[in-house]
C-alpha positions, 0 to 999 in steps of 0.5 A: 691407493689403498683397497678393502684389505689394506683398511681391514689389517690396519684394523687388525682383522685379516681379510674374509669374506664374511668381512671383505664383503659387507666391509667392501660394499659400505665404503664403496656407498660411502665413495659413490656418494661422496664423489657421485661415481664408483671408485677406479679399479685396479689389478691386485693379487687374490688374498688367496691363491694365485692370480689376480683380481680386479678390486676397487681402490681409494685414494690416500684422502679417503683413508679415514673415511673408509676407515671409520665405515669399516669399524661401523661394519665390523662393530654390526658383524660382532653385534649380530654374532653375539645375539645367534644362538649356541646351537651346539652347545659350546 
């Protein structure tokens, strides 16, 4: 079982919120659709800090599917990026 953060490395990007998030929410739609139910949840630790977290995990099959979806997101983040202004002038 493989979660949003293990796709995201795998792409060089480390996780953040501004990615886990928007990353996270497409392949989950993405499951849900494919298997008309949410996908199980397991107990991981926090990207940050101590503790732990309950976050969505995929099975191994859905790997590249996942994977495809998170390049779609990342390449949308990028795009919006690119078109906001310098406000600052650097």
């Amino acid at each position: 079982m493989f979660d949003v953060r293990d796709v995201l490395r795998s792409l060089g990007v480390e996780p953040e919120k501004s990615t886990t998030w928007p990353v996270g929410w497409a392949i989950r739609d993405l499951y849900l659709e494919r298997f008309e139910k949410l996908p199980d949840k397991e107990l991981r630790a926090k990207t940050s800090g101590k503790g732990g977290h309950c976050m969505a995990v995929y099975p191994h099959g859905f790997w590249l599917d996942a994977k495809g979806v998170a390049r779609r997101v990342l390449a949308t983040i990028e795009t919006q990026a690119a078109s906001q202004p310098d406000l600052f002038g650097d």
